[in-house]
C-alpha positions in Angstrom: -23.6 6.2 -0.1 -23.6 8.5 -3.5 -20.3 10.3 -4.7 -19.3 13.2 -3.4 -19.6 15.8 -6.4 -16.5 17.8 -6.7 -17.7 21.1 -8.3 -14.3 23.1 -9.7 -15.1 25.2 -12.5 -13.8 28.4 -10.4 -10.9 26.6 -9.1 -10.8 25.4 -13.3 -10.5 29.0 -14.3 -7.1 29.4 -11.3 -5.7 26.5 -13.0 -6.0 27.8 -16.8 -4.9 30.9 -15.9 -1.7 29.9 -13.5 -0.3 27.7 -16.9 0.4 31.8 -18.3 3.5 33.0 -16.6 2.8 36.4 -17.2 -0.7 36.5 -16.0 0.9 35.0 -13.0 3.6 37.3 -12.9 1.1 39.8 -13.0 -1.1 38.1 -10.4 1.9 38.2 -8.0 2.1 42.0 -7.5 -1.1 41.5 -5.6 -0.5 38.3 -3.7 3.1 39.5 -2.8 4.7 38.3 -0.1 2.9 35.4 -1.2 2.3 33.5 -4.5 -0.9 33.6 -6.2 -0.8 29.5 -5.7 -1.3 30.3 -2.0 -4.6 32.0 -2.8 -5.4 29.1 -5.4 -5.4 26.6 -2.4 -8.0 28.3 -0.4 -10.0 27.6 -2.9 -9.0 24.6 -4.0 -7.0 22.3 -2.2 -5.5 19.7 -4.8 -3.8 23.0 -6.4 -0.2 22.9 -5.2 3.0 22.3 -7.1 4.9 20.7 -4.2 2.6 18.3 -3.2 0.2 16.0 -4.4 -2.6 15.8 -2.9 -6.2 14.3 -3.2 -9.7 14.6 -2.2 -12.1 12.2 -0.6 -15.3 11.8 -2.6 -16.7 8.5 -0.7 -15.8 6.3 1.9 -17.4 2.8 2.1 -17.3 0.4 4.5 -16.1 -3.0 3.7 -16.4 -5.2 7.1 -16.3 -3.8 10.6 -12.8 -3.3 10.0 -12.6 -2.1 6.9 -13.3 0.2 4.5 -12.8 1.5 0.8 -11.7 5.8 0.6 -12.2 7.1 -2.4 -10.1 10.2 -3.8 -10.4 12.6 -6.5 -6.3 13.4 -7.2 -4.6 16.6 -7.9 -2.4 17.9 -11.1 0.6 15.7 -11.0 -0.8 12.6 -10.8 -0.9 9.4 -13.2 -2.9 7.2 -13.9 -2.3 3.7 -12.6 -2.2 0.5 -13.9 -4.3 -2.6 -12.2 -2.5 -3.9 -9.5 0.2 -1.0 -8.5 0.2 0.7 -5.3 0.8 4.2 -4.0 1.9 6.4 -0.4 -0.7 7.7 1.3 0.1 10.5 3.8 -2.3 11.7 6.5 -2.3 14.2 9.0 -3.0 13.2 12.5 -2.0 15.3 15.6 -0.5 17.7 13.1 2.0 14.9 11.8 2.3 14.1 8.1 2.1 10.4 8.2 2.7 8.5 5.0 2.1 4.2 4.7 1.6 2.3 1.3 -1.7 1.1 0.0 -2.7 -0.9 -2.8 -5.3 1.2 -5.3 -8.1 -0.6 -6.0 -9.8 0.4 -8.3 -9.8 -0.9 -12.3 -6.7 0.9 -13.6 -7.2 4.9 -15.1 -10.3 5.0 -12.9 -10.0 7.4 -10.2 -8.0 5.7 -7.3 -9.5 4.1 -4.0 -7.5 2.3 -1.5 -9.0 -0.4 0.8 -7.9 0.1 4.2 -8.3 -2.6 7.2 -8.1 -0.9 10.6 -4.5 -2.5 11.8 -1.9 0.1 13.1 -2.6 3.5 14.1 -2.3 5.2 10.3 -4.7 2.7 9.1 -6.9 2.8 12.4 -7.0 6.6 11.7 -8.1 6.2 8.1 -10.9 3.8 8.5 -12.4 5.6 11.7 -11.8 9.3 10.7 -11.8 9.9 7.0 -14.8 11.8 5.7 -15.5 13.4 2.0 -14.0 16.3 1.5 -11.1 15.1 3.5 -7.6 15.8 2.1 -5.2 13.0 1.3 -1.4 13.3 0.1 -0.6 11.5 -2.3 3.0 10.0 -4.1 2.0 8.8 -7.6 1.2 5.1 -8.2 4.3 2.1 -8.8 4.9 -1.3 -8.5 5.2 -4.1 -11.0 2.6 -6.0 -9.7 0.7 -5.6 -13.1 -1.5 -7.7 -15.6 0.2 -9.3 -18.3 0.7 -7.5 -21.7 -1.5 -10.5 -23.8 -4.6 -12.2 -22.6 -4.2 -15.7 -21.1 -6.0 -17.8 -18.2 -5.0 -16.1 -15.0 -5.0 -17.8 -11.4 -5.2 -15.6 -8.6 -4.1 -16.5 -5.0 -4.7 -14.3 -2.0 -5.4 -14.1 1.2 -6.4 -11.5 3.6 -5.9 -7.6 2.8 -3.9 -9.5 -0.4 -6.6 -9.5 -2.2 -6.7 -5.8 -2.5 -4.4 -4.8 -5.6 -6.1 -8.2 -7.4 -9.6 -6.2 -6.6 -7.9 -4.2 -9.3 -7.0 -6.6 -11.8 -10.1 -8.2 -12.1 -12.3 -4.7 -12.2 -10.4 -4.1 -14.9 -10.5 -7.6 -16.3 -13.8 -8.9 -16.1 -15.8 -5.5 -17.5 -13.8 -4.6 -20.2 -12.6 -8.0 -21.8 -15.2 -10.7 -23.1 -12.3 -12.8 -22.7 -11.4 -12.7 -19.4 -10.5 -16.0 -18.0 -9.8 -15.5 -14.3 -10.0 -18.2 -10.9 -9.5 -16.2 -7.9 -8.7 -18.5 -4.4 -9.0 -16.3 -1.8 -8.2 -17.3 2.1 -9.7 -15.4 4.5 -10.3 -16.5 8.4 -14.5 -16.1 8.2 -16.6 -15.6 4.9 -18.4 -12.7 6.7 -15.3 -11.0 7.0 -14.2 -11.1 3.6 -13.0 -8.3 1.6 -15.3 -7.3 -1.9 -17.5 -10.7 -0.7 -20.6 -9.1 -2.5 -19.0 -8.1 -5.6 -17.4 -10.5 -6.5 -20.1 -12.5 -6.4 -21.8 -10.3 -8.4 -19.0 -10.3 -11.1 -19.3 -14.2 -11.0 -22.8 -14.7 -11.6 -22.3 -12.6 -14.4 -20.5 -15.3 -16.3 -17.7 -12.5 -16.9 -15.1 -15.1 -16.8 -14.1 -15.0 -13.8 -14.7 -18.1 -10.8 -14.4 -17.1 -7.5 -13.3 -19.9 -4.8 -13.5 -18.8 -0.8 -11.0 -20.6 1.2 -12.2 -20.4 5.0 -9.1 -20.9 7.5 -11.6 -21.2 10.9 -13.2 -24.1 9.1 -10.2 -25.9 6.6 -7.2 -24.1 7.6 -5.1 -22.3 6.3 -4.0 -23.2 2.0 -0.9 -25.4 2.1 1.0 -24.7 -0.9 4.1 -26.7 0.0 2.7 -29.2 -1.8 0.3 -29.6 -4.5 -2.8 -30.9 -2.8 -4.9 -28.0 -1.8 -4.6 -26.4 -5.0 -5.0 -29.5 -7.6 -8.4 -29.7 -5.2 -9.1 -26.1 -6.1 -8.0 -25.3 -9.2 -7.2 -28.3 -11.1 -5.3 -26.6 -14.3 -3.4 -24.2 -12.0 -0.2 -25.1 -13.8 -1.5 -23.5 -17.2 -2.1 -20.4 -15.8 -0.2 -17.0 -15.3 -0.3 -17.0 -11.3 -0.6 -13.7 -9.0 -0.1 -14.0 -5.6 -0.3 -12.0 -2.5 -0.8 -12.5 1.2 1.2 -13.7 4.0 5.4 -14.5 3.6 5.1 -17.7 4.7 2.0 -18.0 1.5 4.4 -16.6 -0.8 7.8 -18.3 0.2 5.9 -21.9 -0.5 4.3 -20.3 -3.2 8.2 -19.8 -4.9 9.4 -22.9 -3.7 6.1 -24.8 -5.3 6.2 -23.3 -8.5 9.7 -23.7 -9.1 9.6 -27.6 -8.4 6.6 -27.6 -10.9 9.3 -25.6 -13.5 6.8 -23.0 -13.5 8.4 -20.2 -12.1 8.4 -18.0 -15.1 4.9 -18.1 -14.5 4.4 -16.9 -11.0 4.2 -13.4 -9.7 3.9 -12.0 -6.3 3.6 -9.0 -4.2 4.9 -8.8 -0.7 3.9 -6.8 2.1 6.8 -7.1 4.5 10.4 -6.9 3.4 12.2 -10.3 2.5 14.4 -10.8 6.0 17.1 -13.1 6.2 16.7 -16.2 8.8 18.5 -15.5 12.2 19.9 -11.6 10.6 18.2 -10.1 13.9 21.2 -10.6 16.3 20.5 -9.6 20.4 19.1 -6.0 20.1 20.3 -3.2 22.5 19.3 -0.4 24.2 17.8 2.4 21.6 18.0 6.3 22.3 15.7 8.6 20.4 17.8 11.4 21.1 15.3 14.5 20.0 12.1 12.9 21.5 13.7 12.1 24.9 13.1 8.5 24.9 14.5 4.9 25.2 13.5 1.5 24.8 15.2 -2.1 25.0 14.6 -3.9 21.5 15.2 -7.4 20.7 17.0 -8.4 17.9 13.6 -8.7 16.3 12.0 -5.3 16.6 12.8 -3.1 13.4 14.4 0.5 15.1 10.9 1.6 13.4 8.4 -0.6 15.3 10.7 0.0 18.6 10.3 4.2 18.2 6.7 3.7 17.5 6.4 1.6 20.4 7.2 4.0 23.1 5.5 7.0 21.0 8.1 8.4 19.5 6.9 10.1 15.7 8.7 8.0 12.9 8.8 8.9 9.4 7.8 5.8 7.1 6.4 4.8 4.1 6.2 1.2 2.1 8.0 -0.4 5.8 9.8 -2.9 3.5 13.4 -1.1 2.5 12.1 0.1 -0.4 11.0 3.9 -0.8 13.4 5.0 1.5 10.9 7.0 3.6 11.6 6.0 6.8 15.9 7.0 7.5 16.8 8.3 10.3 20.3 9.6 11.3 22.5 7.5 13.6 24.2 9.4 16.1 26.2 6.9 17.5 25.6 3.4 17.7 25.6 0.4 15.2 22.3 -1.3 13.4 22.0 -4.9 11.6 19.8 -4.6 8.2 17.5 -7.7 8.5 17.4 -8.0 4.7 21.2 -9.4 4.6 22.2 -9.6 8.3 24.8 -6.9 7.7 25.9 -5.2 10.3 27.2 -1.2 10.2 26.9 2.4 11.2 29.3 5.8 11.5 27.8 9.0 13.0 25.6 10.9 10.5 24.9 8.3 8.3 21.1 7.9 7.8 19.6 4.1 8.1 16.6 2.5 6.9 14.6 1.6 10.3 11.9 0.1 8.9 14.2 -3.2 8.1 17.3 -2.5 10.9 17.4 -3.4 14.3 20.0 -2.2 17.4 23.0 -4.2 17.2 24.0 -3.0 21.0 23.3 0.6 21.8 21.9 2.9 19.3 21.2 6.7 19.7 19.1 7.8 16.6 18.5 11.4 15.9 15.0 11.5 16.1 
């Protein structure tokens, strides 16, 4: 499908002007009780101060699942480096939903996200999104990021982890004669692979970079608690600077493995779901979503986030791992366990993070 051309030299002329604060002061004795950028955004819809925002020049699909969105952003954002990730925020039902996505394309490129259709934000996003579409947009982080010197690089990921490495080796393998990358990736079928063609592509190139399927319906699933699998796979994996990104379970016996070898100052990873403490959950109650009008038993399991979302209640989220904050909710009564450190508190008002607490006997959340 070709790009979406974005054609803004009127919008251009808005934006030159608007930088004049007189011209705009002057602009706003015709645009009052509004402000001139009001009018801007009819005409353009990435112009707003408050908000970033982005258009959709191309959406691709990947797999049946799957696909890659495109986005032209707004004034406010930076550029990202290969490998970060950024929130997304959608509109569906006339709700502002937000969920973090790696961006995956080679770093100060325009951004792209590659989205696989699990959850209803994601669903939405694969199914729905057209060019032309308007994103919102938070601007890229995350220190899951290429080295600062060249050196061999090992790559290990499985599943939608392959995503912000997509953007390490665009960047990689067409701008350095040097590049010296193995990518392992584990997916369940090689038709359903993320980037499959590509990288293939890249790969017959001879642009450094040696691509390795692992296929979990026919050799299960990559065993790194020991060394086996990967001394088959990547024989010198020990000398390289390691990325890796997939599953918890991939990544704890990643940890453990690399710190036996003494090569832990060599290992970097990216996880998906917060780092929860064994047995933190504790029995669950009986949850209240006092605005909404709705209750739910949770288990001692079931994040106050997933529970809400459950029984339809609208939840404000983000990166869903206790990081950007996103997701709090005030507790009106009620105590909650953070899965992270199996703590266990609450006092009326305060706000807690649902997306990694869980009821710790009744909880009434003002929501």
């Amino acid at each position: 499908m070709p790009e979406v051309e974005i054609r803004r030299p009127f919008c251009c002329e808005y934006r030159y002007m608007a930088r004049f604060s007189p011209l705009t002061r002057m602009a706003q004795v015709f645009t009052t009780p509004h402000s001139p950028e009001d009018f801007l955004r009819l005409v353009n819809p990435l112009s707003s101060s408050r908000q970033l925002r982005g258009i959709v020049t191309e959406v691709i699909p990947e797999t049946e699942d799957s696909a890659t969105i495109r986005f032209h952003p707004g004034r406010g954002w930076h550029a990202h480096e290969a490998g970060q990730w950024a929130r997304i925020g959608v509109e569906i039902d006339g709700v502002r939903q937000w969920r973090s996505y790696s961006l995956t394309t080679a770093g100060g490129e325009d951004p792209a996200i590659t989205v696989t259709a699990i959850g209803a934000i994601s669903e939405a996003l694969v199914r729905n999104t057209k060019p032309g579409d308007v994103l919102f947009l938070a601007p890229p982080q995350g220190d899951f990021v290429l080295p600062e010197h060249p050196r061999p690089l090992l790559m290990i990921t499985a599943g939608s982890g392959l995503t912000p490495v997509m953007s390490m080796i665009r960047t990689l393998v067409r701008r350095r004669a040097d590049a010296d990358v193995q990518l392992l990736h584990s997916s369940r079928t090689l038709d359903g692979s993320l980037f499959r063609d590509e990288l293939q592509e890249l790969a017959d190139l001879d642009h450094g970079l040696t691509v390795k399927h692992w296929i979990t319906s026919e050799q299960g699933r990559i065993d790194l608690s020991g060394t086996k699998d990967l001394d088959a796979a990547v024989p010198d994996w020990r000398e390289r600077a390691t990325y890796v990104c997939g599953p918890t379970e991939m990544i704890n016996e990643a940890e453990a493995l690399w710190k036996a070898a003494a090569r832990e100052h060599q290992l970097v990873i990216e996880r998906f779901a917060p780092v929860i403490l064994p047995g933190a959950g504790g029995a669950g109650g009986h949850v209240t979503f006092e605005k909404s009008d709705k209750e739910v038993d949770a288990d001692g399991d079931t994040t106050l986030l997933e529970a809400g979302e459950d029984v339809g209640v609208v939840m404000p989220s983000g990166c869903r791992m206790g990081i950007c904050q996103s997701c709090l909710v005030p507790l009106v009564a009620g105590q909650v366990r953070d899965l992270r450190t199996g703590e266990v508190h609450g006092e009326e008002g305060q706000l807690v993070q649902t997306c990694v607490s869980t009821a710790a006997g009744p909880v009434h959340l003002d929501v």
